[in-house]
C-alpha positions in Angstrom: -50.8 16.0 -3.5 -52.4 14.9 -0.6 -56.9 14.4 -0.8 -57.2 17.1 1.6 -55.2 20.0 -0.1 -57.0 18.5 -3.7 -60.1 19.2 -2.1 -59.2 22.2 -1.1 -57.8 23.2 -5.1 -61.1 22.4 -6.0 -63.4 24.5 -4.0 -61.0 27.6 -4.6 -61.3 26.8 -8.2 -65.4 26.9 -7.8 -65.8 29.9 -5.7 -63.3 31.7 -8.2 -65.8 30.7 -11.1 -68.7 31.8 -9.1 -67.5 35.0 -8.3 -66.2 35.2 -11.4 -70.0 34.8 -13.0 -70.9 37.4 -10.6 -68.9 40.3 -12.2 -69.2 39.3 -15.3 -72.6 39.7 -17.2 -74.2 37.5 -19.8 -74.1 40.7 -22.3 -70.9 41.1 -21.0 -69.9 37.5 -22.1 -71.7 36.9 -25.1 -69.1 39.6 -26.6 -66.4 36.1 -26.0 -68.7 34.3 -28.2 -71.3 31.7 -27.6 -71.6 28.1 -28.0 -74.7 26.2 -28.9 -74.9 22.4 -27.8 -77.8 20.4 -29.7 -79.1 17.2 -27.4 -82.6 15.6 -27.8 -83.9 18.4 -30.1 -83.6 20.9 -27.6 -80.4 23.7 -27.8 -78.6 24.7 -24.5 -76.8 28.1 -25.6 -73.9 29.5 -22.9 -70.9 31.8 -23.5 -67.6 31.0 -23.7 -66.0 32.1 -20.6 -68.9 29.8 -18.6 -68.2 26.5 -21.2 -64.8 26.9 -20.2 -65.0 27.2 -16.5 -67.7 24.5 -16.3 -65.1 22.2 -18.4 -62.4 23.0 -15.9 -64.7 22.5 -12.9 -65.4 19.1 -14.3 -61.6 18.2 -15.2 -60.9 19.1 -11.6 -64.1 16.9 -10.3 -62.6 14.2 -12.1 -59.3 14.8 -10.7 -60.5 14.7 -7.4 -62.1 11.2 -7.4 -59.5 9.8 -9.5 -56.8 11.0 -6.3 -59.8 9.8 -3.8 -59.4 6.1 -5.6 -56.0 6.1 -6.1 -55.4 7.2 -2.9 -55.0 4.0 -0.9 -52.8 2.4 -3.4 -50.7 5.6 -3.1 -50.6 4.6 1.2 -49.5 1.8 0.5 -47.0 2.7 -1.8 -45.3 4.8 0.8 -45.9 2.4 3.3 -43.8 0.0 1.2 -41.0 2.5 0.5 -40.7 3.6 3.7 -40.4 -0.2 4.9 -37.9 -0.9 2.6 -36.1 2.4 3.8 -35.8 1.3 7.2 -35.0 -2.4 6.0 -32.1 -0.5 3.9 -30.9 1.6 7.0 -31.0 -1.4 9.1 -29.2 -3.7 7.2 -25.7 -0.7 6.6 -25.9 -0.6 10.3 -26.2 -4.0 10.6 -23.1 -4.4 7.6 -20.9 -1.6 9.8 -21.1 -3.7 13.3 -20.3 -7.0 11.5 -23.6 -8.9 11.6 -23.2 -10.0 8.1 -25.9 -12.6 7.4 -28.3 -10.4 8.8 -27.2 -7.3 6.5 -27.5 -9.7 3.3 -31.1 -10.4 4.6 -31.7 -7.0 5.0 -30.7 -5.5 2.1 -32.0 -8.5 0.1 -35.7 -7.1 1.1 -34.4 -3.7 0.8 -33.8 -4.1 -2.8 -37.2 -5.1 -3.3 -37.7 -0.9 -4.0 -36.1 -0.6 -7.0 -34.8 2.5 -6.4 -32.6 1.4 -3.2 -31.7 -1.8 -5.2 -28.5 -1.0 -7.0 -27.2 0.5 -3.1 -28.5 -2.4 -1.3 -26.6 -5.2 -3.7 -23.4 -3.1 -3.4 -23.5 -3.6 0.6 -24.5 -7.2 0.1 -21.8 -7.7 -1.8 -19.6 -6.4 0.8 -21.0 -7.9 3.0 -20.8 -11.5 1.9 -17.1 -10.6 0.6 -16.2 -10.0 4.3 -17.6 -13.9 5.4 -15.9 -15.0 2.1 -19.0 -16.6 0.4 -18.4 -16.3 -3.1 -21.5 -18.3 -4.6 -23.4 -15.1 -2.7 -21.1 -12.4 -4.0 -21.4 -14.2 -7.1 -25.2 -14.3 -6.8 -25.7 -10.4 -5.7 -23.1 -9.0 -8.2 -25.5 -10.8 -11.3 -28.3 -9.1 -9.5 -26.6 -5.7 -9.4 -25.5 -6.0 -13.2 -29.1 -5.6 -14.2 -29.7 -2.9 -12.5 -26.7 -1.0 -12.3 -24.0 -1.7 -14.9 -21.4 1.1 -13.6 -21.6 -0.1 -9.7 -21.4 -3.6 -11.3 -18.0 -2.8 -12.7 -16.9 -0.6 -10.0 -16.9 -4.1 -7.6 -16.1 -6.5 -10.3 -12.9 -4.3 -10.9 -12.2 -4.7 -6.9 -12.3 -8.2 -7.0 -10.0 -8.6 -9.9 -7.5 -6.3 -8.3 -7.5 -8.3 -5.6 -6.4 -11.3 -7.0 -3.9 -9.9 -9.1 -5.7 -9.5 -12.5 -5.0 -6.3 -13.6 -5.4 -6.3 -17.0 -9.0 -8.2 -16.8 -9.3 -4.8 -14.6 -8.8 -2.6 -17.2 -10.8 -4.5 -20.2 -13.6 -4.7 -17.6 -13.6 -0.4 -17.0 -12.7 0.2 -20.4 -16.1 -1.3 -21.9 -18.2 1.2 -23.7 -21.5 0.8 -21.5 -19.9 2.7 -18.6 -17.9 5.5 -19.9 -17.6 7.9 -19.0 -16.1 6.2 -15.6 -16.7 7.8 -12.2 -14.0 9.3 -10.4 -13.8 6.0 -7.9 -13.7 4.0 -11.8 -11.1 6.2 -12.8 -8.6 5.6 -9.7 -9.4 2.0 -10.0 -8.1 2.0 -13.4 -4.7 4.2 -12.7 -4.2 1.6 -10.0 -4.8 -1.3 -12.2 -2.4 0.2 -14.9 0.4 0.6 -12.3 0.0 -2.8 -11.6 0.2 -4.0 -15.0 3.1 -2.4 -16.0 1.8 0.6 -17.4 2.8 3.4 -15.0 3.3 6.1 -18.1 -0.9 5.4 -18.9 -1.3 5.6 -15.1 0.9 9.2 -15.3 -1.3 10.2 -17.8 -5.1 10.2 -15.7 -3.3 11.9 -12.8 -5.0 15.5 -14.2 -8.8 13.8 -13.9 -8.0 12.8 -10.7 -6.8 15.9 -9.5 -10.0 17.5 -11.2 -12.4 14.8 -9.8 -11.4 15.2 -6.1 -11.0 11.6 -5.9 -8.2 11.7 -3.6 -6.8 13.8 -1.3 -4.2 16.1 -2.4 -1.8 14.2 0.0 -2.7 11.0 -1.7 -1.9 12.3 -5.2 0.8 13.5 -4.5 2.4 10.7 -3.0 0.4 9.4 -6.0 1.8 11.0 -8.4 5.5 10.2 -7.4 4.8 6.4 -7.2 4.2 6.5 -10.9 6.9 8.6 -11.9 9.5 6.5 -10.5 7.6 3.2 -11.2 7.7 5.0 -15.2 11.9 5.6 -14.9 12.3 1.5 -13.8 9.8 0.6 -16.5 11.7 2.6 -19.3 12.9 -0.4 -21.9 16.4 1.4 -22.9 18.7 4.3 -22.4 16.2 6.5 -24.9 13.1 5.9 -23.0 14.7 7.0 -19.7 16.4 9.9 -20.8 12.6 11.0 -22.8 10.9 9.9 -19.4 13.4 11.9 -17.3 12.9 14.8 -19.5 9.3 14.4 -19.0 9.2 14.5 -15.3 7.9 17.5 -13.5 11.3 19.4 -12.0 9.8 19.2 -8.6 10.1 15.6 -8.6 13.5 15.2 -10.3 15.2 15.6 -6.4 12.6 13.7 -4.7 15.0 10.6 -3.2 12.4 7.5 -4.8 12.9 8.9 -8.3 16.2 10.1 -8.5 16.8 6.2 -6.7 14.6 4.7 -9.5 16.6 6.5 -12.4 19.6 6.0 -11.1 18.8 2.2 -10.6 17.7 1.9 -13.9 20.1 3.8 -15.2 23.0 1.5 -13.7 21.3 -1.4 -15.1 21.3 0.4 -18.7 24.8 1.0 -18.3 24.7 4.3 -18.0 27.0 4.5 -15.3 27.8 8.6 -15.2 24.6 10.1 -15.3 23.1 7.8 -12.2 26.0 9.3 -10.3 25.8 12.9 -11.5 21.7 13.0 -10.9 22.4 11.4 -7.3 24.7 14.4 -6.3 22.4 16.8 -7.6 20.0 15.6 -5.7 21.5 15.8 -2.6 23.1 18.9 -3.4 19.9 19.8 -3.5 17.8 18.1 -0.3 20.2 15.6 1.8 18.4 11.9 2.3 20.2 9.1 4.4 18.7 6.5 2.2 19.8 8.5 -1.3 23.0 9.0 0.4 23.1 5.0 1.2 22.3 4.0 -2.7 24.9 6.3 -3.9 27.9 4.5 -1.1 26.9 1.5 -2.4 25.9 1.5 -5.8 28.4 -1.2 -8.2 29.9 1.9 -10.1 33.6 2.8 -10.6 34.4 6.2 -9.8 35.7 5.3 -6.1 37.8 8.5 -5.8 35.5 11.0 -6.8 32.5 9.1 -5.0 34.9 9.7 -2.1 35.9 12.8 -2.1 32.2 14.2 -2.4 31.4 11.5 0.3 34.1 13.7 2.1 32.9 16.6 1.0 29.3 16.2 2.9 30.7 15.1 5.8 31.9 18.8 6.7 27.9 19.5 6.5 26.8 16.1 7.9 28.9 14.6 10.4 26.7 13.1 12.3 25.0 11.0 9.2 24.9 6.9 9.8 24.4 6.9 6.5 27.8 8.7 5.0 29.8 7.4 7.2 28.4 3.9 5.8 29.3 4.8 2.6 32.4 6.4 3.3 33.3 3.4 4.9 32.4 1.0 1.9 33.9 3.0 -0.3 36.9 2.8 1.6 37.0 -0.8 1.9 36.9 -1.5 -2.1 39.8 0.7 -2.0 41.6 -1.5 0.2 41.5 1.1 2.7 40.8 -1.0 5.7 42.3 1.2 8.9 40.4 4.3 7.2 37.2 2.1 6.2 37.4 0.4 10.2 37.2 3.4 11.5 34.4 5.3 9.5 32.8 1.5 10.3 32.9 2.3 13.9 31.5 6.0 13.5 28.8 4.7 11.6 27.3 2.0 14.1 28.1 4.3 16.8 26.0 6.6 14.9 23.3 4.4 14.3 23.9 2.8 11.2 22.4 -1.1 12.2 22.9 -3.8 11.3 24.4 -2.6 7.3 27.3 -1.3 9.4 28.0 -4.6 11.4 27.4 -6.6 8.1 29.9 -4.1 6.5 32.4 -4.3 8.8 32.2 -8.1 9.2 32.7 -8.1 5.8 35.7 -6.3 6.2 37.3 -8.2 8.8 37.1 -11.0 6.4 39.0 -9.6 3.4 41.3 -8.2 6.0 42.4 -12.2 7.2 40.7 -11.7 10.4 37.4 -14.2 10.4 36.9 -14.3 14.2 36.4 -10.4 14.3 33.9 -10.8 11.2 31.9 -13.7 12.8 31.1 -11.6 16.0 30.2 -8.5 13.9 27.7 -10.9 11.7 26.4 -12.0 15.0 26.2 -8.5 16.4 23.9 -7.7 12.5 22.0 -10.7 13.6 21.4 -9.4 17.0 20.4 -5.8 16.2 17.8 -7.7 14.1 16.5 -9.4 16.3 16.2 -6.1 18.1 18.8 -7.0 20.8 21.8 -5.1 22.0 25.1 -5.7 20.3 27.9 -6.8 22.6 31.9 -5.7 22.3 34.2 -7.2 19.9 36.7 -9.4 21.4 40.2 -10.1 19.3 41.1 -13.5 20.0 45.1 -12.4 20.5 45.8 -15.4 23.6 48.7 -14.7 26.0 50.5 -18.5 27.1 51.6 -18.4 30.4 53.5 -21.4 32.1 51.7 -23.7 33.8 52.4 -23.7 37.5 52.2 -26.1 39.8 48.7 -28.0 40.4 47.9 -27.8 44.2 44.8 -29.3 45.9 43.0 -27.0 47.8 42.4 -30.1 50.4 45.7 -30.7 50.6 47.8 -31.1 53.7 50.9 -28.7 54.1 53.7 -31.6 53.9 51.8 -32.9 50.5 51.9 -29.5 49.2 55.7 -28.5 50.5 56.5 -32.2 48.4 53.7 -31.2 45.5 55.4 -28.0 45.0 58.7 -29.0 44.7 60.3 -30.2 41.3 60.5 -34.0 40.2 63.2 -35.4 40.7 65.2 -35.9 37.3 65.4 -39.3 36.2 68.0 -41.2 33.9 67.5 -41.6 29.8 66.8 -45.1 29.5 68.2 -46.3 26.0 65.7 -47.8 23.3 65.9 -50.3 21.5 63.0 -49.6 19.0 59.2 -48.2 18.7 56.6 -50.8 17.6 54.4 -48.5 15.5 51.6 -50.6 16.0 52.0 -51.1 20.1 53.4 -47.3 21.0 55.0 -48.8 24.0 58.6 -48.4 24.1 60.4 -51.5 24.9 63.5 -51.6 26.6 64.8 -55.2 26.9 68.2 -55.9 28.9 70.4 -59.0 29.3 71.3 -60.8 33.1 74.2 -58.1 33.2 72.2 -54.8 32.4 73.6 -54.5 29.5 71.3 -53.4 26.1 70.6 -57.0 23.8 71.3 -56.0 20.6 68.5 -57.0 18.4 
């Protein structure tokens, strides 16, 4: 309370007691009771009502010079906050434009009010994260433990997710001191159990995150099916995934990522049938190109019935990159190759990319025909790249006779006697070939007639 309004408590307090007195008479306040005070031999008698109003007059007396003493300190007290206020203000601003040393000085004198002085490290922290001083981070976050061990853990927790320590993460928001954990402590610690391996724990805290508001709905939802398909690849045999499929909400069980990730893991188990089954289901259910991509090329048997549902869709879908990918690998493991080229083509003129060129290259090859695959792993290669394919060529040659050679400078009597046929000339007998000189040798006596040898 300010002097002012103090002094004004008082004199309301005084003309309430005088008035007060007024009213009241002494008869009329000995019936309270009197009180007798003995000093220096001589006896000072007053009621009750008046002992007790003089007593509170003289509390609020007291009162009043005490605030009028104190009152400066208090000044300077709020100067100080308010200082340290601004210095706090100045130095977020100064953290959100970038100016990183001078947010670190500013907080640092900030902090200085020690109720600002668990907010003030945090942002120094950040701040000297973001120019990758770690003797200062180091230095702030020993600062911040003594004075707030939950924010402490919160960064700590940050930094060790960062460089890939998950379970240091979890030891560190598991300690006793700081439980129970915020809502930013307790998505720090699902994200450091899915890193770990521990996606059913993570599963588990997706109810107090919901609850807490810590995300948007959005965000656990996309959340929540992360976990559950990161749960079906972690699932350690055939029990575990079947338990863990059981246990997954039905909404999710035709979402493409986890109907991929149990039928990835179930493949991988061995469990060849009910990948398959779930994967038709699914899209049964909700058609995805990339669900529809896994199941054309998943290393299964079962190439006729894969077909012929593969088939099936395409009455609904025939316009699907995708199926016709898949109907064209499965046609190429059955040794299909006319029927598999030309679901190939439909697919990359469909849009398929590069898996169709790579796909039909691959065919090409198996089919004896390597030129054809080279130029459709080039064509892959190109799409890449984000270039344009180009047509393929067969390399089927046509030889035509050779005409002929006529200058172009050539007069017209060279080219009447260049275009007409050599003259034939006479075998010449040989003797033998030299296989080290190739130059035949023909060797005649004085006569012309052949030496024998």
């Amino acid at each position: 309370m300010k002097p002012f309004q103090s002094l004004v408590v008082l004199l309301l307090a005084v003309a309430l007691g005088v008035i007060a007195s007024q009213f009241l008479g002494t008869e009329q306040l000995r019936q309270f009771g009197e009180v007798i005070y003995r000093y220096g031999g001589n006896d000072y008698r007053s009621t009750v009502p008046q002992v007790a109003l003089m007593v509170l007059v003289g509390l609020l007396v007291l009162w009043l010079l005490w605030s009028l003493l104190a009152s400066p300190f208090r000044a300077w007290g709020r100067y100080r906050r308010k200082q340290g206020r601004a210095r706090l203000i100045d130095g977020i601003q100064a953290h959100e434009q970038g100016q990183w040393q001078r947010a670190e000085k500013l907080l640092e004198s900030a902090a200085e009010d020690k109720e600002v002085t668990a907010v003030a490290m945090v942002t120094a922290v950040r701040s000297a994260q973001a120019r990758d001083d770690q003797a200062a981070v180091n230095q702030y976050l020993q600062r911040l433990a003594g004075e707030d061990a939950t924010l402490h853990a919160l960064l700590q927790a940050e930094r060790l997710l960062v460089q890939e320590r998950p379970v240091d993460a979890i030891n560190l928001l598991d300690t006793a001191t700081i439980q129970p954990l915020p809502p930013r402590g307790l998505w720090l610690r699902t994200e450091a159990l899915a890193r770990a391996e521990r996606a059913h724990e993570a599963y588990g805290q997706l109810g107090a995150l919901r609850k807490q508001k810590v995300l948007p709905d959005e965000a656990v939802a996309e959340l929540e099916t992360r976990l559950a398909a990161q749960s079906l690849l972690e699932a350690g045999d055939v029990n575990a995934l079947a338990a863990q499929w059981e246990a997954t909400p039905k909404a999710l069980r035709s979402d493409p990522d986890v109907v991929s990730a149990y039928a990835l893991r179930a493949v991988a188990l061995d469990w060849d049938e009910p990948a398959l089954l779930n994967i038709e289901q699914a899209l049964d259910t909700r058609w995805d190109e990339s669900l529809v991509q896994l199941y054309g090329q998943m290393p299964v048997d079962k190439l006729a019935t894969r077909q012929a549902n593969l088939q099936r869709w395409l009455v609904n879908q025939p316009a699907s990159p995708a199926l016709l990918l898949a109907l064209g690998r499965i046609a190429t493991r059955q040794r299909q190759h006319s029927q598999a080229e030309d679901y190939l083509h439909r697919a990359i003129a469909a849009g398929a990319g590069p898996a169709a060129w790579e796909a039909l290259g691959q065919l090409f090859v198996e089919r004896g025909e390597p030129a054809l695959g080279a130029q459709c792993f080039a064509n892959a290669l190109r799409q890449q790249r984000g270039d344009d394919s180009i047509a393929l060529a067969r390399a089927d040659a046509v030889v035509t006779p050779l005409g002929p050679v006529v200058p172009e400078r050539a007069t017209v009597e060279e080219q009447s006697l260049m275009s007409q046929p050599l003259p034939v000339q006479p075998l010449q007998s040989v003797d033998r070939i030299d296989p080290v000189d190739p130059v035949v040798r023909d060797e005649r006596d004085e006569f012309g007639n052949p030496r024998l040898p």
